[in-house]
C-alpha positions in Angstrom: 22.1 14.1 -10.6 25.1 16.3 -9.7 25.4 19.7 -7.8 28.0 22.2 -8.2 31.1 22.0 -6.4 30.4 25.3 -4.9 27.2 24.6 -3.2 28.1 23.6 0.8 28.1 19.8 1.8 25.7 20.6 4.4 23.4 22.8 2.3 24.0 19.4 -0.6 22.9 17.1 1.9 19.8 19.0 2.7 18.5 19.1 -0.1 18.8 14.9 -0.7 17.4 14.4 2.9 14.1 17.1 1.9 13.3 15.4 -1.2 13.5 12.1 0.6 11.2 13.2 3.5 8.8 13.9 0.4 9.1 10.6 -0.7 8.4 8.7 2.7 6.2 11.1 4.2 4.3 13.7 2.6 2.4 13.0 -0.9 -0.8 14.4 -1.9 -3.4 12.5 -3.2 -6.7 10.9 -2.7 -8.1 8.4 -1.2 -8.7 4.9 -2.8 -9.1 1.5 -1.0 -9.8 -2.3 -2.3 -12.3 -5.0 -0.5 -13.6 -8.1 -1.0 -14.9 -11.0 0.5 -13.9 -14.5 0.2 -16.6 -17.1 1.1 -16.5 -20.9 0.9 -19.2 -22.1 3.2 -17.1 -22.3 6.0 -15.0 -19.5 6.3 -15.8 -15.5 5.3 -12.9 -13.8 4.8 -12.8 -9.6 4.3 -9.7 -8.3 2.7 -8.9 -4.7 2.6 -6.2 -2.6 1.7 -6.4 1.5 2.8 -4.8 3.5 0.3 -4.0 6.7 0.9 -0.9 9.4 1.5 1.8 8.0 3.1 2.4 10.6 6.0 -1.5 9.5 7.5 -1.2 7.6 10.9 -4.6 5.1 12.6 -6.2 4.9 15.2 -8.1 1.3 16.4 -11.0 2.3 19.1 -12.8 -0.6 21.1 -16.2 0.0 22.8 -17.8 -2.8 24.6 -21.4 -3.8 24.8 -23.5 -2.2 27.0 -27.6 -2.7 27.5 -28.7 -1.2 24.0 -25.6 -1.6 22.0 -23.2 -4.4 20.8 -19.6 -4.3 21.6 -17.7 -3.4 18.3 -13.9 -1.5 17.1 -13.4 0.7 14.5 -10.9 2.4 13.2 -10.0 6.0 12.3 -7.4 8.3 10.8 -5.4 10.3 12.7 -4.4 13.8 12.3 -1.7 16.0 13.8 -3.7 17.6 16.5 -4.5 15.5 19.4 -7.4 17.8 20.6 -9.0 16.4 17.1 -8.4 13.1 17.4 -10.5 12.7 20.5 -13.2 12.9 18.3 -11.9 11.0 15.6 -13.9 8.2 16.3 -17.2 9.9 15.2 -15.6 9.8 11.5 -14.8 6.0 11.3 -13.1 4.0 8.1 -14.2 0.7 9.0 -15.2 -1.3 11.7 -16.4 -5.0 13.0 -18.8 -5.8 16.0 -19.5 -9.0 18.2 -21.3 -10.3 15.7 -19.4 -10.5 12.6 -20.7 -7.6 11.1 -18.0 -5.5 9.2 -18.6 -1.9 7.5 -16.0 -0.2 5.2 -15.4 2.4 2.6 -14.6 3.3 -1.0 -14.1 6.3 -2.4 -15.7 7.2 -5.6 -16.6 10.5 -7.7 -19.1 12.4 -6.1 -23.0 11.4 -6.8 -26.0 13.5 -5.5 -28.1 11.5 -3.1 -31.8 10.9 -3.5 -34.0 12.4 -1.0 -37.1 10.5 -0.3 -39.1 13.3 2.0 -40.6 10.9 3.9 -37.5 9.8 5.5 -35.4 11.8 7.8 -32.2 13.3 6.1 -29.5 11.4 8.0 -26.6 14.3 8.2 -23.7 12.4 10.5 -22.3 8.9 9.5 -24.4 5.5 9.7 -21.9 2.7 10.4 -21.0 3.1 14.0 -24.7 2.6 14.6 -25.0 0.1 12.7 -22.4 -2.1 14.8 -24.0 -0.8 17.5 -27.2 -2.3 16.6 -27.4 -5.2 13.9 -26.0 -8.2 13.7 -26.5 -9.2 10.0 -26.7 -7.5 6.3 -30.9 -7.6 6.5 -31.0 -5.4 9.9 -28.6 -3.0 8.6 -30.4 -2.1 5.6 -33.1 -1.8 7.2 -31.7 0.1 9.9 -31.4 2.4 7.1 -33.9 2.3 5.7 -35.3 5.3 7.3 -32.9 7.6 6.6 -32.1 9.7 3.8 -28.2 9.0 3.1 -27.3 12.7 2.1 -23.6 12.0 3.5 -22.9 9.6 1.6 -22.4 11.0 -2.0 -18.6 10.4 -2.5 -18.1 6.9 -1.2 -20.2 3.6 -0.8 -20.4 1.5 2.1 -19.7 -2.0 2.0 -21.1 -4.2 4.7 -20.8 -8.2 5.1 -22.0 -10.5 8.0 -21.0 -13.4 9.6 -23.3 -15.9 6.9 -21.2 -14.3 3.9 -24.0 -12.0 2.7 -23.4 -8.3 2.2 -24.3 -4.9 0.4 -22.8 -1.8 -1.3 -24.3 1.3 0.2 -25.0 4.6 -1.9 -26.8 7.4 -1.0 -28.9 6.7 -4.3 -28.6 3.3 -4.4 -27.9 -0.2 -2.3 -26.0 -3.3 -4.5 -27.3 -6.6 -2.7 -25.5 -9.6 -3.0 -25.1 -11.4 -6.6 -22.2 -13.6 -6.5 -20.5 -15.6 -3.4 -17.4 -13.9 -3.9 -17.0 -10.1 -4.4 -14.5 -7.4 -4.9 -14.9 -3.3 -4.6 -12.8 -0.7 -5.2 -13.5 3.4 -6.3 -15.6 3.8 -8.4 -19.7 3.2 -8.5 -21.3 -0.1 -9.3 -24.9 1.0 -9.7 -26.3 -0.8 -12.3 -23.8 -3.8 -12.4 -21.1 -0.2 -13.8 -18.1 -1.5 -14.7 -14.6 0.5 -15.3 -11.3 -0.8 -16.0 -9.4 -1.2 -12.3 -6.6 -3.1 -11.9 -7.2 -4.2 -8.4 -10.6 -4.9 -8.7 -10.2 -7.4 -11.5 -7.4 -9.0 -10.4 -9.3 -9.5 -6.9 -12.4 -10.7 -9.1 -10.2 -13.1 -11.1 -8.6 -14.9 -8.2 -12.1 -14.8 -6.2 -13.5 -17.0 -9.1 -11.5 -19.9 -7.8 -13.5 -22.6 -5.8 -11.6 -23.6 -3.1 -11.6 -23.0 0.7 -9.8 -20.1 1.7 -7.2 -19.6 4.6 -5.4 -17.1 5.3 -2.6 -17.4 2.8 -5.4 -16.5 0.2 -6.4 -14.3 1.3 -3.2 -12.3 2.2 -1.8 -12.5 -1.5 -4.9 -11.1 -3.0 -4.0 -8.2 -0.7 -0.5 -8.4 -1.6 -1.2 -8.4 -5.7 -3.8 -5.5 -4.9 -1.4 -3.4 -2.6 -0.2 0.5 -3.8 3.7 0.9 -3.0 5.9 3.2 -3.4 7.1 5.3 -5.3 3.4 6.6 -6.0 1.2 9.2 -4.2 -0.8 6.3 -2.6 0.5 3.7 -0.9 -1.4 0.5 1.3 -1.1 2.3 4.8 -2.3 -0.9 6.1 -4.2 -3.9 5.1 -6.7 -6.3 6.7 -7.7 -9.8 6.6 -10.6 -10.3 9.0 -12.0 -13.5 9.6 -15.8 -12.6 10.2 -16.9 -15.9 12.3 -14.1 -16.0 14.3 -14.2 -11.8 15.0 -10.3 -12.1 14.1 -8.4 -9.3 12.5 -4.8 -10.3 10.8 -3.5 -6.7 10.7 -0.5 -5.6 8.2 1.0 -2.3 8.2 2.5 -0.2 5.4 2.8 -2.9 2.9 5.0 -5.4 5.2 3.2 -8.7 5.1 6.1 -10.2 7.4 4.8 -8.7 10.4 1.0 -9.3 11.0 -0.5 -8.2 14.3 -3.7 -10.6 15.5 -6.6 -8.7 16.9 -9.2 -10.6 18.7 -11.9 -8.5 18.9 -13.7 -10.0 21.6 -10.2 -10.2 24.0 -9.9 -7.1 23.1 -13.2 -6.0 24.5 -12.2 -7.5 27.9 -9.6 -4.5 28.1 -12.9 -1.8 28.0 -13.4 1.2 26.2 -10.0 2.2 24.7 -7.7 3.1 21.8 -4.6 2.5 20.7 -2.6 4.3 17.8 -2.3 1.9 14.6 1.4 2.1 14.6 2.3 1.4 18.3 1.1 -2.1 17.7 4.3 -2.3 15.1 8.3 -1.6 15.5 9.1 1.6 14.2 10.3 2.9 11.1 13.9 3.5 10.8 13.7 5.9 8.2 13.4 8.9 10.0 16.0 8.3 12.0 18.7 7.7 9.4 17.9 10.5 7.6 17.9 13.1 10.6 21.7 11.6 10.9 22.2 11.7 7.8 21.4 15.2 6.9 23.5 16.7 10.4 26.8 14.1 9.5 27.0 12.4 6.4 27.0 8.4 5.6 29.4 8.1 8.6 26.6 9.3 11.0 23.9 7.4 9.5 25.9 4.8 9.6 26.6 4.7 13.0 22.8 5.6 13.8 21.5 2.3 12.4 24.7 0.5 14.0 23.0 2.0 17.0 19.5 1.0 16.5 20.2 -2.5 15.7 22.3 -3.3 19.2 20.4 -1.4 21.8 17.2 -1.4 19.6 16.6 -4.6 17.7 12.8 -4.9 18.7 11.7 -1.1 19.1 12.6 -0.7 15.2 11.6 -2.6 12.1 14.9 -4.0 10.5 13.0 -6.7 8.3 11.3 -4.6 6.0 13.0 -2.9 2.8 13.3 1.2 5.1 17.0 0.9 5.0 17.5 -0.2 1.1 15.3 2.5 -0.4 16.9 4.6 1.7 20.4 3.9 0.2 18.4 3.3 -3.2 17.2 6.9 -2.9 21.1 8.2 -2.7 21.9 6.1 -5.4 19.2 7.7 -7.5 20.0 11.5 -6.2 23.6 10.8 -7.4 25.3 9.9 -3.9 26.6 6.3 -5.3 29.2 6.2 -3.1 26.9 7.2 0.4 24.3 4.4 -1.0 26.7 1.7 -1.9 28.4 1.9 1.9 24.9 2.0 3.6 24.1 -1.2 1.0 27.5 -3.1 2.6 26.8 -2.4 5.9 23.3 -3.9 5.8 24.7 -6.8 3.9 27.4 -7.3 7.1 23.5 -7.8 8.8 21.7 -9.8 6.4 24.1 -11.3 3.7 21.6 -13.3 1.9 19.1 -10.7 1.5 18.7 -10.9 -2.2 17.6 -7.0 -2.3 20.5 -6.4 -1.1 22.4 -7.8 -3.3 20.0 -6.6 -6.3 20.8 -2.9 -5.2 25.0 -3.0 -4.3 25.2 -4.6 -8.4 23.5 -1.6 -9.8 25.3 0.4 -7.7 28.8 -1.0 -8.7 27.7 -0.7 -12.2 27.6 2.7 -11.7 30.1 3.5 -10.1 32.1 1.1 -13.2 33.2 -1.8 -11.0 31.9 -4.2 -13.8 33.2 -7.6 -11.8 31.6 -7.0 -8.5 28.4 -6.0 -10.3 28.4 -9.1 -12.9 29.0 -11.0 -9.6 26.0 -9.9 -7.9 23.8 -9.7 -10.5 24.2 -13.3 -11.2 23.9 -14.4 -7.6 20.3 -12.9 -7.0 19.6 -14.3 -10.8 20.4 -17.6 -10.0 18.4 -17.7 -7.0 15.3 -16.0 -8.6 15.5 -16.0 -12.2 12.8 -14.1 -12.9 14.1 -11.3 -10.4 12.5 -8.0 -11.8 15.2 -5.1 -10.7 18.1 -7.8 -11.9 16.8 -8.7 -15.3 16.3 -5.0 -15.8 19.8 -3.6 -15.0 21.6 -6.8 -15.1 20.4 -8.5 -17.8 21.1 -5.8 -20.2 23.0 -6.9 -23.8 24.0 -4.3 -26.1 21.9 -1.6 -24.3 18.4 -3.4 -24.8 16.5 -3.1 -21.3 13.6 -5.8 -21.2 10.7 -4.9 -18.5 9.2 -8.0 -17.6 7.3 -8.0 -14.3 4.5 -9.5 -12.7 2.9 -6.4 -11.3 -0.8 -4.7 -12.7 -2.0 -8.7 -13.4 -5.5 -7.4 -13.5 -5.3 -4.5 -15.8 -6.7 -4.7 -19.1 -3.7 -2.4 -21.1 -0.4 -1.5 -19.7 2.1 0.8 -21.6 5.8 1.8 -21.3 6.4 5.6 -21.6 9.7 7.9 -20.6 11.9 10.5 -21.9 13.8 7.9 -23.8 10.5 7.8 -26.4 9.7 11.2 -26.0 7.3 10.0 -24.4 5.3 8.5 -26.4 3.4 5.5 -25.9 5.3 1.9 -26.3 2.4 -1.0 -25.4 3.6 -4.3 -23.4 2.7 -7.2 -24.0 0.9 -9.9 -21.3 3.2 -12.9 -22.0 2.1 -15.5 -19.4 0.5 -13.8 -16.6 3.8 -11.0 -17.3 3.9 -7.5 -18.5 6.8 -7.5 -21.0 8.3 -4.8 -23.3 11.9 -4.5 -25.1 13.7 -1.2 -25.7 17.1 -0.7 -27.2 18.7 2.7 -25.8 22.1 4.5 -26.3 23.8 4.6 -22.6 22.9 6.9 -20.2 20.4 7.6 -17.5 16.2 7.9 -18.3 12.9 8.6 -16.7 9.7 6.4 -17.2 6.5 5.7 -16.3 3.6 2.8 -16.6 -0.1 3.9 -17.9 -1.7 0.9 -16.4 -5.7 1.3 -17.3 -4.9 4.7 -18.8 -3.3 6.2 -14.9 0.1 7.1 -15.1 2.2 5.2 -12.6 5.4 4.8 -11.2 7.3 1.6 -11.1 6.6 0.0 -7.8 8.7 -2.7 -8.5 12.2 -0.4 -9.2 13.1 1.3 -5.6 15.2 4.1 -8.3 13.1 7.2 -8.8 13.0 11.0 -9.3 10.2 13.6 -7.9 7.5 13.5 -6.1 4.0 13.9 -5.5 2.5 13.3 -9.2 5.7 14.3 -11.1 7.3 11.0 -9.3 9.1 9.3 -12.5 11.4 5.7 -12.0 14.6 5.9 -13.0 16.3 3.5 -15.6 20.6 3.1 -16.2 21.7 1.7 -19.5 24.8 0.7 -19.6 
């Protein structure tokens, strides 16, 4: 995209540094979430990823026992008023107690709840008392057993003990336990309902393996069922608990190179207290970068991360993929030049950091310096082969693009749709275990989208795109 030579520098440059505070911190949407429970006799495992707006920050809260009340955490969201968030925790996502019990949520549509009028309507949230007070699946069902649920219309509770039992909780309805292994994500599963999700079959397919599951498992289940960017929801952060052990392997915002280890019960020893979700991880450097950016150019954003990286090298979060998307981003809003500078500077930091590499080829390309691109290009390719963002702009013959990713593994359908078709619908093909589609296209620059299940998603796997909130589209170069 190119602006007029008679719009300001500074006025250019904030409008690039808005649309990518959109991008990495402010896109509506609603909430979703996956779970599931891995069980093999000796271990019972709870994956979950949150899914939700990017911009939302946590909060973890840890109450110890006391006469009438196990000790237990749980966790909250956050909002931007401190005065509120004292009483976040009456509003909890999740939580776990001393006892291996867990409780989380889904979101679904919204269905009445039935009122039985002997029971007592139960108007304020049931799972803190329920790690308050049971220790198994059995006691918390028929803890609630006396209540009319007429809260819970637009989400079910899931809740799993220490022996690998558990229960999906509607304020209509309860789901006991029918299989070792389950998965759950957003919409209802009264009377064994089933809807096409791609994280919730791909979960139940790799669940059906029998084998005894660590933590490696358990963790790429998480990563195959994570939400990335570019789309409205995106894993905010991701758990695998380990029920017997009260454990909690914590990942934040889709970066599985950086788990935090709770231990509920050291935790305990600390007392009654909270701490924010992100304070247990280095901070984000995007923010940063683009507040230089925006008041000095490449040459001030430069210098920023030059900055951060001597005097800050633990406070900030260096190891996750901030900094290219970042310079993808101005590669996509037409600053080649800006991104292809902030590419060779983190290369002087990490220069085998095939992402890297992936990112400065398409960007030569661009920009028409063929040889350094080929060069590239066929460096990250011979190290991966199967290297998604390479094989589409680098493996290019004749202007046919081939998609061929490993992404959506669970879904049932996926289709190929952009301006390049008018968009109309092109349907892949699973090749195995890969989504794969062929286009031939006259040079130039495209938008696209996936309809994975019928939704209409961006390209998780391409860090090019155009938009935001719903009208976020991926951005494809033929060259």
């Amino acid at each position: 995209m190119a602006f007029k030579n008679s719009v300001p520098m500074t006025t250019y440059l904030k409008i690039f540094v808005a649309f990518l505070f959109s991008i990495f911190f402010s896109l509506p949407a609603s909430n979703a979430c996956t779970i599931f429970i891995a069980n093999d006799g000796r271990h019972v495992w709870i994956g979950n990823n949150e899914d939700e707006v990017p911009s939302l920050n946590y909060r973890l809260w840890y109450f110890p026992a006391l006469k009438k009340s196990y000790g237990y955490m749980i966790w909250t969201e956050l909002s931007s008023d401190e005065n509120t968030n004292s009483q976040m925790y009456k509003n909890p996502q999740g939580g776990m107690n001393t006892k291996g019990l867990f409780v989380d949520y889904t979101a679904i549509d919204e269905i009445p709840a039935t009122r039985d009028p002997k029971k007592t309507d139960r108007e304020t949230e049931v799972a803190t008392d329920i790690l308050k007070q049971c220790k198994t699946v059995d006691e918390a069902l028929q803890f609630i057993s006396q209540f009319n649920l007429v809260r819970l219309t637009g989400a079910q509770l899931f809740i799993s003990d220490a022996s690998g039992d558990y229960a999906t909780v509607h304020g209509s309805y309860i789901v006991r336990r029918a299989t070792k292994n389950f998965a759950l994500t957003n919409y209802s599963i009264n009377n064994q309902h089933h809807e096409a999700c791609w994280r919730r079959d791909l979960a139940s397919e790799y669940l059906r393996q029998e084998k005894n599951y660590q933590l490696q498992d358990i963790v790429e289940i998480l990563q195959k069922t994570a939400q990335k960017k570019p789309r409205n929801l995106v894993s905010n952060y991701s758990m695998a608990a380990e029920l017997k052990k009260k454990t909690i392997h914590l990942y934040y915002k889709n970066d599985f190179a950086l788990p935090v280890v709770i231990s509920l019960n050291e935790e305990l020893k600390k007392g009654k207290h909270f701490q924010d979700m992100q304070a247990y991880f280095p901070k984000s450097i995007a923010p940063v970068i683009l507040e230089k950016y925006t008041a000095g150019g490449i040459v001030s954003a430069i210098s920023a991360y030059d900055s951060l990286r001597k005097y800050h090298p633990h406070d900030y979060n260096f190891k996750n993929n901030d900094a290219i998307e970042l310079a993808a981003q101005a590669i996509a809003m037409g600053h080649t030049k800006d991104g292809i500078r902030f590419l060779e500077r983190l290369k002087a930091y990490d220069p085998e950091k095939l992402e890297i590499d992936t990112w400065l080829a398409t960007a030569y390309r661009k920009e028409g310096r063929i040889a350094e691109s080929d060069r590239y290009f066929a460096k990250v390719l011979a190290a991966d082969p199967d290297n998604y963002a390479a094989t589409l702009f680098g493996k290019q013959h004749d202007q046919t693009v081939t998609f061929t990713m490993n992404d959506f593994e669970g879904a049932e359908q996926v289709s190929l749709t952009g301006d390049f078709s008018n968009w109309a619908i092109l349907p892949m093909q699973k090749e195995k275990g890969r989504w794969t589609c062929t286009v031939s296209l006259p040079k130039g620059e495209y938008r696209y989208k996936f309809i994975v299940n019928g939704l209409y998603l961006a390209d998780q796997l391409n860090l090019l795109y155009a938009g935001s909130g719903p009208d976020i589209y991926s951005v494809l170069y033929v060259w």
